[in-house]
Gaussian input, Z-matrix of N, CA and C with variables (Angstrom, degrees):
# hf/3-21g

backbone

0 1
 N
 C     1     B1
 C     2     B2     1     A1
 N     3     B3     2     A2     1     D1
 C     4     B4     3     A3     2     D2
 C     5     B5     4     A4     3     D3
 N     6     B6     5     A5     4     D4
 C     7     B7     6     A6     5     D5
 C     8     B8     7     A7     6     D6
 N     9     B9     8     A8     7     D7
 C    10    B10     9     A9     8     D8
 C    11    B11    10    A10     9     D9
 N    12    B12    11    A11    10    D10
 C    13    B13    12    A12    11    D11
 C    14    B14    13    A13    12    D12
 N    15    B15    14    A14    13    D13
 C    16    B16    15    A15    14    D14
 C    17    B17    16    A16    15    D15
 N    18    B18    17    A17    16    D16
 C    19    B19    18    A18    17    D17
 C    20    B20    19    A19    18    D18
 N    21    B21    20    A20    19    D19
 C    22    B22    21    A21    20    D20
 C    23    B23    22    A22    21    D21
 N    24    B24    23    A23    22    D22
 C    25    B25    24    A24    23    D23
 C    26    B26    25    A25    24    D24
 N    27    B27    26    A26    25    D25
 C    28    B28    27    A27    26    D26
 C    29    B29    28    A28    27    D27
 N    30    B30    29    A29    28    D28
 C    31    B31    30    A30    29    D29
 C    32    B32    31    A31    30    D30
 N    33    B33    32    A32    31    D31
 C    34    B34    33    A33    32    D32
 C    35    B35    34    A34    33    D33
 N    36    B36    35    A35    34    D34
 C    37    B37    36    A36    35    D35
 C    38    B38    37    A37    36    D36
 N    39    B39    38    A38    37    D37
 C    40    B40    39    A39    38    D38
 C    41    B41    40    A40    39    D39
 N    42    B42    41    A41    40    D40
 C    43    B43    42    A42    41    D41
 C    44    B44    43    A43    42    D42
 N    45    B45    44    A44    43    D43
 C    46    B46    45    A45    44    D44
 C    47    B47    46    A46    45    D45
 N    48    B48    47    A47    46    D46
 C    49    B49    48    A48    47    D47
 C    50    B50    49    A49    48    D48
 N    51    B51    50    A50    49    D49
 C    52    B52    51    A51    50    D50
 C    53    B53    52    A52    51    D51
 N    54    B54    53    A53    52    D52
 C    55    B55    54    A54    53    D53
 C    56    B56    55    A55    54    D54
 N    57    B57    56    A56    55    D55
 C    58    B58    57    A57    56    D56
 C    59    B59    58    A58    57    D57
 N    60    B60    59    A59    58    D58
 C    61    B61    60    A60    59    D59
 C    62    B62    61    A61    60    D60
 N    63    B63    62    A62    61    D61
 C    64    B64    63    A63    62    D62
 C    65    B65    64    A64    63    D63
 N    66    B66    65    A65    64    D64
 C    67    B67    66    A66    65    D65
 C    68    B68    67    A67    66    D66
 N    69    B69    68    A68    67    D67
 C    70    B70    69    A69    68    D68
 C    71    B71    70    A70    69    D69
 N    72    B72    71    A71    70    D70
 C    73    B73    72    A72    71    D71
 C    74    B74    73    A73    72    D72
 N    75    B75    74    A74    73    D73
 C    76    B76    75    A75    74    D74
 C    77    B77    76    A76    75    D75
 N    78    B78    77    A77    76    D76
 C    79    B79    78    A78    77    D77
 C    80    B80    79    A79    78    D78
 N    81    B81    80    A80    79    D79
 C    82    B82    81    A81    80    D80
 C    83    B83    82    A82    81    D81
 N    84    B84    83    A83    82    D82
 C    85    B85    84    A84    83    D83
 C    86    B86    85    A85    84    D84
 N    87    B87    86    A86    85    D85
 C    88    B88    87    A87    86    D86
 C    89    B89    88    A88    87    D87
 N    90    B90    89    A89    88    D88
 C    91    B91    90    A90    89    D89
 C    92    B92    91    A91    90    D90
 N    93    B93    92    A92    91    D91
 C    94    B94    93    A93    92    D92
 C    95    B95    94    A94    93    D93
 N    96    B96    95    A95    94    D94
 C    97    B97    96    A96    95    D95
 C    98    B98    97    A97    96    D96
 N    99    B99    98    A98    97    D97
 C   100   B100    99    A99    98    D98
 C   101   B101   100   A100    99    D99
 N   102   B102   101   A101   100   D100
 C   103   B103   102   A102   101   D101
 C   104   B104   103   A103   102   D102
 N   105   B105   104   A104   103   D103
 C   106   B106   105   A105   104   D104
 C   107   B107   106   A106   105   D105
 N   108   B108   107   A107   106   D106
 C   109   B109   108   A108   107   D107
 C   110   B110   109   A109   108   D108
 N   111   B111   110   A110   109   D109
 C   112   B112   111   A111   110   D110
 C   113   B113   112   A112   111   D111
 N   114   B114   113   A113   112   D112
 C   115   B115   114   A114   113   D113
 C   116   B116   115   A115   114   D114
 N   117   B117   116   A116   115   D115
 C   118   B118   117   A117   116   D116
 C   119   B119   118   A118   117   D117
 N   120   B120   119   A119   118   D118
 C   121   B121   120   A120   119   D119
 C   122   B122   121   A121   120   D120
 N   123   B123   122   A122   121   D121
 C   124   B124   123   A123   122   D122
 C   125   B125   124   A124   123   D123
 N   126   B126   125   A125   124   D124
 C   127   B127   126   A126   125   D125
 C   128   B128   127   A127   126   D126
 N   129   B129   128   A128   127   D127
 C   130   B130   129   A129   128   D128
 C   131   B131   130   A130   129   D129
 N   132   B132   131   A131   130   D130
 C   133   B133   132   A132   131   D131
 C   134   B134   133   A133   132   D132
 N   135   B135   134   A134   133   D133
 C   136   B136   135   A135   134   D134
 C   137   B137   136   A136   135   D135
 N   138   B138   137   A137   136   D136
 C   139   B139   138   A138   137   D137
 C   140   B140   139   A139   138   D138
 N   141   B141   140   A140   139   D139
 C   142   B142   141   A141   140   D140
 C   143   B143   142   A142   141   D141
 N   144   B144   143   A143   142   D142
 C   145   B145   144   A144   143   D143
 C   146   B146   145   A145   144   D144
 N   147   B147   146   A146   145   D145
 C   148   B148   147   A147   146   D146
 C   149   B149   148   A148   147   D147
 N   150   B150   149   A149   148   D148
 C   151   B151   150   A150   149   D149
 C   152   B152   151   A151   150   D150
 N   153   B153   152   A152   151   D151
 C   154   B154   153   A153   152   D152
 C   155   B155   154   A154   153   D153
 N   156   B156   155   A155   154   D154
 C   157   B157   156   A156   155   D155
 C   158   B158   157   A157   156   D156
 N   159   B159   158   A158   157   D157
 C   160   B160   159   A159   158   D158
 C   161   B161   160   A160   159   D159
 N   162   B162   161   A161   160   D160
 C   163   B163   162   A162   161   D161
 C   164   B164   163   A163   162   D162
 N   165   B165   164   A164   163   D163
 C   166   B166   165   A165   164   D164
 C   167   B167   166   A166   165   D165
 N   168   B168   167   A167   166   D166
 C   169   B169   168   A168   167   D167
 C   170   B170   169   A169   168   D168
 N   171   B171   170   A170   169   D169
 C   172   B172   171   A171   170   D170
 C   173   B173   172   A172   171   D171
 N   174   B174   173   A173   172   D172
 C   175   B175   174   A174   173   D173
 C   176   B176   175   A175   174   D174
 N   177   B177   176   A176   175   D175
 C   178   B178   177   A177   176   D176
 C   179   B179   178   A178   177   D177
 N   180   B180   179   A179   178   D178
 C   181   B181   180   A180   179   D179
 C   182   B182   181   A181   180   D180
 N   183   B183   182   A182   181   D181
 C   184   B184   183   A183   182   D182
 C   185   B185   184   A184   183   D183
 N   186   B186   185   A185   184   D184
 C   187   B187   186   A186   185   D185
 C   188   B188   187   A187   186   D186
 N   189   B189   188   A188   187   D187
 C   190   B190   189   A189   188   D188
 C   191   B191   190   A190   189   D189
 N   192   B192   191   A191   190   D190
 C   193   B193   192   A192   191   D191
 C   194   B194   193   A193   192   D192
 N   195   B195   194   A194   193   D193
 C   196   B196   195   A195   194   D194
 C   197   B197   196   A196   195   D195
 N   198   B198   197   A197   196   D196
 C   199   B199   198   A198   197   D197
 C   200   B200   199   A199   198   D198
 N   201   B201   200   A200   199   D199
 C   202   B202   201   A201   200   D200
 C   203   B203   202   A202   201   D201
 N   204   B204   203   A203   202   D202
 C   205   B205   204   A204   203   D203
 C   206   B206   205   A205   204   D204
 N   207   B207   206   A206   205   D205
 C   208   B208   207   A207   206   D206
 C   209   B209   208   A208   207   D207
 N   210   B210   209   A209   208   D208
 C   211   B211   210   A210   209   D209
 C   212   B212   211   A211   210   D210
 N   213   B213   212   A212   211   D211
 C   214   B214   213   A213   212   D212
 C   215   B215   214   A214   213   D213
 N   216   B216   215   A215   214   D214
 C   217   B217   216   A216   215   D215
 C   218   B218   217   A217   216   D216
 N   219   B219   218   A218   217   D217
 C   220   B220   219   A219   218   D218
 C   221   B221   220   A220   219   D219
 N   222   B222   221   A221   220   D220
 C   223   B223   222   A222   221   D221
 C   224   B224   223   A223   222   D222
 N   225   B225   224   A224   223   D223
 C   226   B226   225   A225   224   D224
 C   227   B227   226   A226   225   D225
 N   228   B228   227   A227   226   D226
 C   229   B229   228   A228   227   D227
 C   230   B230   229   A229   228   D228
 N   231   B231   230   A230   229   D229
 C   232   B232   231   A231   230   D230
 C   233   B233   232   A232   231   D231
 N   234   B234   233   A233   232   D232
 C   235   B235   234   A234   233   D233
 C   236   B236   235   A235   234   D234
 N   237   B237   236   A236   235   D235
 C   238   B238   237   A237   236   D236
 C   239   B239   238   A238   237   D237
 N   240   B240   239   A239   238   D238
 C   241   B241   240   A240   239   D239
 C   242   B242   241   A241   240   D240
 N   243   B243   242   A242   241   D241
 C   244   B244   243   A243   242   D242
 C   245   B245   244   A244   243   D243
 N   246   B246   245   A245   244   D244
 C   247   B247   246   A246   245   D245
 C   248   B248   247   A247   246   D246
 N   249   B249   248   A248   247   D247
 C   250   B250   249   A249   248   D248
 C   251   B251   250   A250   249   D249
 N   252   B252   251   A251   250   D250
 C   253   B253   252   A252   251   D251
 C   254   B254   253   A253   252   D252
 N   255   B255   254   A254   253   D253
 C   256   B256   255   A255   254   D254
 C   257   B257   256   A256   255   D255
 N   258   B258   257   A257   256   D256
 C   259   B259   258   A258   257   D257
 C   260   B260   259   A259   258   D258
 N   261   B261   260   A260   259   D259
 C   262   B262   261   A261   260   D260
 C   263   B263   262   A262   261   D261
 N   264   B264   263   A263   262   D262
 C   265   B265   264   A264   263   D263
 C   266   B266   265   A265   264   D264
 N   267   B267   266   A266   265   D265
 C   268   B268   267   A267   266   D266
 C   269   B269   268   A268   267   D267

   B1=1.4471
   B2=1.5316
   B3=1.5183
   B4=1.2488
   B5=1.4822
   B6=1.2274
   B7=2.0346
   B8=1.6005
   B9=1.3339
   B10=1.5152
   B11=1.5084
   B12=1.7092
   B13=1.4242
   B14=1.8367
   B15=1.7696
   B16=1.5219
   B17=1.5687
   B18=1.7333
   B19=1.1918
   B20=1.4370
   B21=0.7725
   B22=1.9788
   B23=1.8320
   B24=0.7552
   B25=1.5195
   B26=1.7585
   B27=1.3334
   B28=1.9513
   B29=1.9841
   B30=1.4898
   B31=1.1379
   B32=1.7857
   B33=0.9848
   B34=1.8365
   B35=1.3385
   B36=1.3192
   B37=1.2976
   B38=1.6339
   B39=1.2690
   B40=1.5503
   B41=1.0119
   B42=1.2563
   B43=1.4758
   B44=1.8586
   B45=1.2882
   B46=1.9294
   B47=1.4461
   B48=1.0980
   B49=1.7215
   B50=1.5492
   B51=1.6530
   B52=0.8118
   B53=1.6960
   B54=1.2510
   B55=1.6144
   B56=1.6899
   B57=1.6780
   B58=1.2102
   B59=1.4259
   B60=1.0393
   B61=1.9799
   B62=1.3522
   B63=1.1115
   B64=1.4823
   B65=1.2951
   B66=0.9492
   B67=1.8695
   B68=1.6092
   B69=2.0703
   B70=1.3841
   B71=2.1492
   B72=0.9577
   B73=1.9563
   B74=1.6161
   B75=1.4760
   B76=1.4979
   B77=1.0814
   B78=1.3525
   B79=1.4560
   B80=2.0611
   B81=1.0465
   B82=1.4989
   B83=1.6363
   B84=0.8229
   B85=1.7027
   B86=1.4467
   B87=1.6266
   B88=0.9964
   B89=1.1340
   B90=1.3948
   B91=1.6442
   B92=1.3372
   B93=1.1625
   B94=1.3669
   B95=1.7598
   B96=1.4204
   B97=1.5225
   B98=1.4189
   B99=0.6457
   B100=1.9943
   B101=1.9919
   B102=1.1855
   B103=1.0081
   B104=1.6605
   B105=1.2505
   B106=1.0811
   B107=1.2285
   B108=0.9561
   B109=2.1431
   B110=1.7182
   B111=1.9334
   B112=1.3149
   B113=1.8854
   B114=0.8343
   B115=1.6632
   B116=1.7142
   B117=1.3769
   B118=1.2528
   B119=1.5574
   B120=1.3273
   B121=1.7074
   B122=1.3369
   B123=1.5199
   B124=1.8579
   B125=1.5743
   B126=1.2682
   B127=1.6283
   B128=1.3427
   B129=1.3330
   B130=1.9456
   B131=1.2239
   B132=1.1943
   B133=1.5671
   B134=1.8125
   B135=1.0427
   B136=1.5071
   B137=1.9476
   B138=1.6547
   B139=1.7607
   B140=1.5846
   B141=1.4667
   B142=1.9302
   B143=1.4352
   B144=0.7326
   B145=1.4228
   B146=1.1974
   B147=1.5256
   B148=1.7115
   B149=1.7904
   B150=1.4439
   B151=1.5154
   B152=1.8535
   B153=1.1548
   B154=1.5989
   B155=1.7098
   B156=1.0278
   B157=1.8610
   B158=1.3917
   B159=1.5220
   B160=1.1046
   B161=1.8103
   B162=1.1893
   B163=1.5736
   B164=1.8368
   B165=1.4675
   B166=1.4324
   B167=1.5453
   B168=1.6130
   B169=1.3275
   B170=1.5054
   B171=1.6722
   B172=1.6450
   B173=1.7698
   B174=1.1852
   B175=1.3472
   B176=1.4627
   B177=1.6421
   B178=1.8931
   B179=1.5474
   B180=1.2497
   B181=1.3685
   B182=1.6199
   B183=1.4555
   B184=1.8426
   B185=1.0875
   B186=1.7809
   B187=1.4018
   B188=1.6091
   B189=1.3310
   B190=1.4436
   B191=1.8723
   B192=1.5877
   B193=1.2076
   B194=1.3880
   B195=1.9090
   B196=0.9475
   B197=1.6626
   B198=1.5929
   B199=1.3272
   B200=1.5810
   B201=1.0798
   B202=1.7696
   B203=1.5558
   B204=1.1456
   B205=1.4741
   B206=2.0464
   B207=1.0555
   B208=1.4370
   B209=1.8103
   B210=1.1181
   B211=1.7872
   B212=1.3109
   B213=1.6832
   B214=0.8418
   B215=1.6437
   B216=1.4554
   B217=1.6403
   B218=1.5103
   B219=0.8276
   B220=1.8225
   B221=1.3568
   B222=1.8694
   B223=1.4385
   B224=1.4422
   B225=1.3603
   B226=1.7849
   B227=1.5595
   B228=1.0469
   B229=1.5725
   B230=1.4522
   B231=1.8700
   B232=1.5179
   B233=2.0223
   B234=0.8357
   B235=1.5097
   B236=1.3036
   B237=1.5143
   B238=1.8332
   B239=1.4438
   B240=1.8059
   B241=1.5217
   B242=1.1243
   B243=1.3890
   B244=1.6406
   B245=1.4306
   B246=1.1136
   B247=1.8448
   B248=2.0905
   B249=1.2115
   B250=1.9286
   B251=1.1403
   B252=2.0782
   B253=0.8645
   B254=2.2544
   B255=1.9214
   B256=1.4578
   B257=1.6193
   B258=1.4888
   B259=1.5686
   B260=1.5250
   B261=0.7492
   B262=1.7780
   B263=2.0473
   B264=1.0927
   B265=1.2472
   B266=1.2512
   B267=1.5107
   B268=1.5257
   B269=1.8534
   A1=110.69
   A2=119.15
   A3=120.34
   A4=127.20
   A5=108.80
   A6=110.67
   A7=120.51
   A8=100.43
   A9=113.53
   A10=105.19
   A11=113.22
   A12=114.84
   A13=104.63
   A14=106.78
   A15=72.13
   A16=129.68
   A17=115.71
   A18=112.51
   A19=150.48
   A20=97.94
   A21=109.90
   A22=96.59
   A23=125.40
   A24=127.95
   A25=93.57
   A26=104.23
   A27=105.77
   A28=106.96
   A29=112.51
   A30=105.00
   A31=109.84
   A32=125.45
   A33=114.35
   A34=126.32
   A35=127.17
   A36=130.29
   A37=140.11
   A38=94.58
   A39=126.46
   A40=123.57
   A41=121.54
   A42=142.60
   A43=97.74
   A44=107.69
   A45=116.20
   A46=90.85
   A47=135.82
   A48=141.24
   A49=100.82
   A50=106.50
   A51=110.66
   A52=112.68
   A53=110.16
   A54=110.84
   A55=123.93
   A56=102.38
   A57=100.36
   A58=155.59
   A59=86.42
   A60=115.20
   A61=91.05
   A62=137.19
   A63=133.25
   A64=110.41
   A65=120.97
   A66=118.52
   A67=117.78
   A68=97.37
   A69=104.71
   A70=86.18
   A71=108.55
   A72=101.53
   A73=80.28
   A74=88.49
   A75=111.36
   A76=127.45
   A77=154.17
   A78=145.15
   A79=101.04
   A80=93.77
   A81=111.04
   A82=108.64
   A83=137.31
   A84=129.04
   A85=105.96
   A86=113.83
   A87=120.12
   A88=159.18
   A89=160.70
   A90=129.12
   A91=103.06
   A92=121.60
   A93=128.23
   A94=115.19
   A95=98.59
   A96=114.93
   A97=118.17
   A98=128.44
   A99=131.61
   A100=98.07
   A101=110.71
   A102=137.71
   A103=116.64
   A104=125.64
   A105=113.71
   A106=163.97
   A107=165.76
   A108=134.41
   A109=90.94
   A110=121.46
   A111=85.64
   A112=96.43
   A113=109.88
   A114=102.03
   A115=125.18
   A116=85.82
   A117=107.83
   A118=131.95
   A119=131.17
   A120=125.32
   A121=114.35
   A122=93.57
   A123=89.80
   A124=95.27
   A125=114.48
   A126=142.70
   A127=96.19
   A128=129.76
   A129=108.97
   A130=98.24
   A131=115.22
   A132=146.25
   A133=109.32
   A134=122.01
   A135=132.77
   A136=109.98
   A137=100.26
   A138=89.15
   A139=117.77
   A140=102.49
   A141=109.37
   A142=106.30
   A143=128.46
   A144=137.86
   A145=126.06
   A146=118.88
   A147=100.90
   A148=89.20
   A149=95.55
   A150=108.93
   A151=95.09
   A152=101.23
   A153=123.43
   A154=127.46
   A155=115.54
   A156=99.13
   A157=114.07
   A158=123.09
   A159=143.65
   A160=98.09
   A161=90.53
   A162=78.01
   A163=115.07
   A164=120.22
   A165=116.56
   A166=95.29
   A167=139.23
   A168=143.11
   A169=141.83
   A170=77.94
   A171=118.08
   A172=89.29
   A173=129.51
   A174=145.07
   A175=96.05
   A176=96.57
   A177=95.49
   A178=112.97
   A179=118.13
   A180=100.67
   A181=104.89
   A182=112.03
   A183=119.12
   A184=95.63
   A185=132.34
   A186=114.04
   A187=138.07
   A188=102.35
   A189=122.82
   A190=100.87
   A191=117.24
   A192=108.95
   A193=117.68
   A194=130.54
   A195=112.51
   A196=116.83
   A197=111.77
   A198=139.59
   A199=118.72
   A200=112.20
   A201=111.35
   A202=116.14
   A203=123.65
   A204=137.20
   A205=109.85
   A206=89.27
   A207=91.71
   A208=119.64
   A209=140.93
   A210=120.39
   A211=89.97
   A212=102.26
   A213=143.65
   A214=119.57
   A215=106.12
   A216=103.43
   A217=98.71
   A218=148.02
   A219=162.53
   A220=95.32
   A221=113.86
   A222=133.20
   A223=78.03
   A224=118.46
   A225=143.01
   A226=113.35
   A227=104.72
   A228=100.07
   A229=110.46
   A230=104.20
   A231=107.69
   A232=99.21
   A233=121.22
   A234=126.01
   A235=105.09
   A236=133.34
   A237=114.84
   A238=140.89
   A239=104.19
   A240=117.16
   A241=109.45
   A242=126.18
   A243=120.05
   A244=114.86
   A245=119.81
   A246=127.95
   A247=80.40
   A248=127.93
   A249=107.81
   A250=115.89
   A251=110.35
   A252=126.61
   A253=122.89
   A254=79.71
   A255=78.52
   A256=98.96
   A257=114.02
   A258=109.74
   A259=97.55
   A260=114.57
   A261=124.96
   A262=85.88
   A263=129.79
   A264=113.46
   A265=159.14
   A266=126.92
   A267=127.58
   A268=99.45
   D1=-58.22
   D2=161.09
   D3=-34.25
   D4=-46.67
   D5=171.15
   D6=-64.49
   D7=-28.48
   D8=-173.67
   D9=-69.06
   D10=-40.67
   D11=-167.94
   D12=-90.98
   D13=-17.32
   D14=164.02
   D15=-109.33
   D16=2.74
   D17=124.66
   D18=-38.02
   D19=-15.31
   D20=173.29
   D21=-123.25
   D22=18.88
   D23=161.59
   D24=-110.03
   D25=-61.50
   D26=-160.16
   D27=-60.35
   D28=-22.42
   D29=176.93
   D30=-110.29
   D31=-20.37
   D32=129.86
   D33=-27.19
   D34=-66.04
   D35=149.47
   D36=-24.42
   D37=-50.34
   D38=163.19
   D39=-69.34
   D40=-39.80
   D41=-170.60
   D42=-74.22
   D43=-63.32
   D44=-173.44
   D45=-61.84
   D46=-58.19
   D47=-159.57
   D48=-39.58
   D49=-60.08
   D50=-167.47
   D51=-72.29
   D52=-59.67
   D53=165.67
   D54=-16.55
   D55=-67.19
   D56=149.07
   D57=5.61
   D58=-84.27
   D59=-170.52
   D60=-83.28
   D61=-39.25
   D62=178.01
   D63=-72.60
   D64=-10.45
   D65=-167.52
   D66=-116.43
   D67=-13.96
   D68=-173.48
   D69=-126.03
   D70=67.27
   D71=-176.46
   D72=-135.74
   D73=133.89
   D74=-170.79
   D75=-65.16
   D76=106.56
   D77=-145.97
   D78=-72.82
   D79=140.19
   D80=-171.58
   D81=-79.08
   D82=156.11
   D83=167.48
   D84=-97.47
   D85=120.33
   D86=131.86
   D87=-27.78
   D88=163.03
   D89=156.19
   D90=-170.60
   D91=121.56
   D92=-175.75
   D93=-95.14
   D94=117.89
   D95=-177.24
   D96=-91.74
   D97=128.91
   D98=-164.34
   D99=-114.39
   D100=132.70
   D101=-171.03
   D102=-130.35
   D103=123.19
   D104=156.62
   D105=-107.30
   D106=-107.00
   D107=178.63
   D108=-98.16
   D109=-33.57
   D110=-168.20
   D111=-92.92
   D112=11.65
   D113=173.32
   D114=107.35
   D115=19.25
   D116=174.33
   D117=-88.19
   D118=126.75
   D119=-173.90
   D120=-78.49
   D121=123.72
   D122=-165.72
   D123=-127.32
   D124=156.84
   D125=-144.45
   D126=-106.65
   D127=68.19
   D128=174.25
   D129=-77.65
   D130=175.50
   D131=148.07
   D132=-79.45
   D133=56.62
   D134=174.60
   D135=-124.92
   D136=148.00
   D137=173.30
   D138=-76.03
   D139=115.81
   D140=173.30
   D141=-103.16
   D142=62.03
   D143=172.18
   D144=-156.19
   D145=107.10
   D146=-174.83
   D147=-147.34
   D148=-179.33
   D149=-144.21
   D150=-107.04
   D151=-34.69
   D152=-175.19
   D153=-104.44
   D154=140.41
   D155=-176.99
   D156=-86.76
   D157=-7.23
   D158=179.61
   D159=-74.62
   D160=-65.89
   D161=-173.36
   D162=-78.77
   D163=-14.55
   D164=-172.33
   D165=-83.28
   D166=-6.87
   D167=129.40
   D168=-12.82
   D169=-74.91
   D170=-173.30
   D171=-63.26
   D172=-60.29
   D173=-143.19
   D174=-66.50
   D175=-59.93
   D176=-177.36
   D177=-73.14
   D178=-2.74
   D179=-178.95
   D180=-91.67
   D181=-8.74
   D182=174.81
   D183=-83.33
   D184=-55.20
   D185=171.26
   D186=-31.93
   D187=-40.36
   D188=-162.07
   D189=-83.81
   D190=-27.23
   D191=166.84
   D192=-76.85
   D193=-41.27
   D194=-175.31
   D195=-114.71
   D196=37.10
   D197=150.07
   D198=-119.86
   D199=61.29
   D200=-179.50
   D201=-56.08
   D202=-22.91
   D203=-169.37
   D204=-107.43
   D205=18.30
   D206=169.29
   D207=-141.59
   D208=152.41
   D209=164.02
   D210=-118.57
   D211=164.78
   D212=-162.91
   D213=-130.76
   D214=119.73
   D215=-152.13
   D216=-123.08
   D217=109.01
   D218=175.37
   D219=-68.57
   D220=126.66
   D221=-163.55
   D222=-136.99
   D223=128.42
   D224=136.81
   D225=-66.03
   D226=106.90
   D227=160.99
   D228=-94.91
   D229=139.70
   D230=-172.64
   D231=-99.65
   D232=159.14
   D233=-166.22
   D234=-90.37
   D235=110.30
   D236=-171.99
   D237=-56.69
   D238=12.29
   D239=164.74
   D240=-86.66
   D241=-33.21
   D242=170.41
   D243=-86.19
   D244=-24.01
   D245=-169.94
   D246=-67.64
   D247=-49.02
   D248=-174.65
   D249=-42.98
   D250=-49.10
   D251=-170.13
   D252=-49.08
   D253=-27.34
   D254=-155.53
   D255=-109.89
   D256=10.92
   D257=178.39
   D258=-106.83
   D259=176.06
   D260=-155.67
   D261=-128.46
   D262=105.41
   D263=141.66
   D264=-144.78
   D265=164.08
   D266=-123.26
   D267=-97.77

């Protein structure tokens, strides 16, 4: 009986931890780069910056209807407390 309750305590524990960290993780910046047919980076006057991937999505796919002659390429920026985490170095 005793193992049962602190198994269902240790993954309670586990359970919020994780909830948590998922619910408070810092939204990353987006940024939408515009390109054009021969492959060139071109400078509009449009918003490239968004907070969400849902909407830095949503955004280029409105670009892409009333810019037919350009694409539109969605960049993640990683935050430089996790970028240590994730480079290896020698």
């Amino acid at each position: 009986m005793l193992d049962k309750i602190i198994t269902g305590l240790f993954v309670g524990v586990l359970g919020m931890l994780w909830f948590f960290t998922r619910k408070c993780e810092l939204p990353h910046p987006y940024r939408l780069v515009t390109y054009d047919r021969l492959g060139k980076q071109v400078n509009l006057d449009l918003r490239t910056i968004f907070h969400t991937h849902t909407a830095a999505v949503s955004f280029a796919k409105h670009y892409r209807v009333l810019f037919p002659q350009y694409d539109f390429v969605l960049e993640s920026g990683i935050p430089q407390l996790r970028r240590k985490f994730l480079v290896h170095q020698k």
